[in-house]
Structure formats: C-alpha cells, structure tokens
ROMARVO-834441 format. One record per residue (C-alpha): residue in one letter; x, y, z. Coordinates in steps of 0.1 Angstrom, whole numbers, plus 5000, padded with zeros to 4 digits. Example, Ala and Ser with C-alpha at 12.3 -4.5 7.8 and 13.67 -1.06 7.14 Angstrom:
! ROMARVO-834441
A512349555078;S513749895071;
//
This chain:
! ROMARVO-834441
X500050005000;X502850255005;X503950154972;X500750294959;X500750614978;X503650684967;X503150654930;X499250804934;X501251144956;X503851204925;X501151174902;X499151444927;X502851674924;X502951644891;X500051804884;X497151564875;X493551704872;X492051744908;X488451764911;X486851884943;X484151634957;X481751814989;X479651565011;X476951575035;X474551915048;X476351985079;X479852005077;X481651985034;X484151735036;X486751805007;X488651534987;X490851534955;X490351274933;X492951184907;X492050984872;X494850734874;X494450614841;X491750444815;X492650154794;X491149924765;X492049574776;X492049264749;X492848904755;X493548664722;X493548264726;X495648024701;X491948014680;X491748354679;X488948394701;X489148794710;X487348934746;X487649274758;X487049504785;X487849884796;X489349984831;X489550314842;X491250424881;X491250674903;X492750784933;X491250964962;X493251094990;X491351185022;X491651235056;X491450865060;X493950795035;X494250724998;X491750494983;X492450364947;X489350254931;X488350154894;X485550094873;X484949904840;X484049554827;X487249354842;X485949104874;X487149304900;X487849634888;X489549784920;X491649484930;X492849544887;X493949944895;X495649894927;X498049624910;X498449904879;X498850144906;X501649974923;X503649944890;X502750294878;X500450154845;X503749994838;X502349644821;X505549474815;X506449514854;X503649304861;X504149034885;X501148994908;X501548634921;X505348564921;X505148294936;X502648084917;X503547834900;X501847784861;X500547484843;X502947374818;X500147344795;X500947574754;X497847714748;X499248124740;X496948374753;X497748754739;X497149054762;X497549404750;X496549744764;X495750044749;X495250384766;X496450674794;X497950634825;X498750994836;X499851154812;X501850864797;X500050664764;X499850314771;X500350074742;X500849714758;X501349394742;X502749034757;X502148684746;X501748454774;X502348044773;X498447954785;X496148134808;X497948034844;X500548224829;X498648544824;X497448534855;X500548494878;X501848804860;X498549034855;X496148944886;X493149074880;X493849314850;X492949074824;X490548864846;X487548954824;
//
C-alpha cells in the first residue's frame, strides 16, 4: 500500500487534474480525486477467440487515507487498478502472484492494452504460454 501512495502522491505533484468532491448538509468534507488512468484491455487465445474489457482508476486521497478505486468491465475492477497502481500503469512490470506456480500446458493467450495512464500513452502487448501464465503476471487486470 505505501507502494501505491507513493506512486498516486507524484502523480498528485505532478499536476494531474484534481476535482473537488463536497459531502453531506452539515459540515463539506473536501477530497481530491485523481483519474489514474483508463485503458482498452483485449485478451486473444491460440483460435483467435478475441474478449475485451475497459478499466479506468482513480485515486482519492482523504483524511482517511488514499483509496484507489476503478470501474469497467474486468471482474474486479479495484483489486485490477491497485496492482496498475503499484507498478505505475507499467504492464510489462507485472508480476502479481510471484510465487505461483503455472501449468505447463501451450495454449498462447495475447494480452495487450491500449490507453492513458497519467499522462503517459499506454500501448501494451505480451504473449503468454496459456492462461495460468497470464494470471500469475497480470492478477486481476485481464481477469475479464
């Protein structure tokens, strides 16, 4: 978690769009929330079977903390931005389950992503040995 608020406070520095959010009647409570980034996922088999999904993650620092959250059509959209978010959007430093261990099975899966994160244009693309594979390195991301 450090890891995260560390990357999610330079992004803050540097400048990212801050939009001020008010709650409740009595008493405004202010929070900045930063758009982390917003990607176009894909995910090809050996057929060439093609699925998709979009991601998109934002940060919100309160007096509580900071709180990465996402939305989209991955599985579990917020578990998918706080692994981005503690690599920066940086794809190919994925490793989310290091120590799993993969079937040996060759059915290539190709994952690529296309979008922002900051200000930084994301254009992604691995091949992965089968599924397990894809999933030791990119958690949740591609779990659509």
């Amino acid at each position: 978690m450090r890891r995260i608020a560390t990357v999610v406070t330079g992004l803050l520095a540097a400048g990212a769009a801050t939009v001020i959010l008010t709650t409740g009647t009595a008493q405004a409570l202010t929070t900045d929330a930063t758009q982390l980034g917003s990607v176009h996922l894909t995910r090809t088999d050996a057929a060439g079977n093609t699925t998709s999904a979009d991601l998109s993650c934002t940060a919100v620092q309160s007096g509580a903390g900071l709180t990465v959250t996402g939305t989209g059509t991955v599985a579990d959209p917020t578990a998918a931005c706080n692994e981005l978010a503690g690599v920066n959007g940086d794809f190919a430093k994925l490793l989310v389950h290091p120590t799993w261990l993969p079937t040996a099975q060759q059915a290539p899966v190709t994952a690529t992503a296309q979008g922002n994160w900051g200000a930084t244009a994301v254009t992604w693309s691995h091949t992965y040995a089968n599924g397990s594979t894809l999933t030791k390195y990119t958690g949740d991301v591609f779990g659509f």
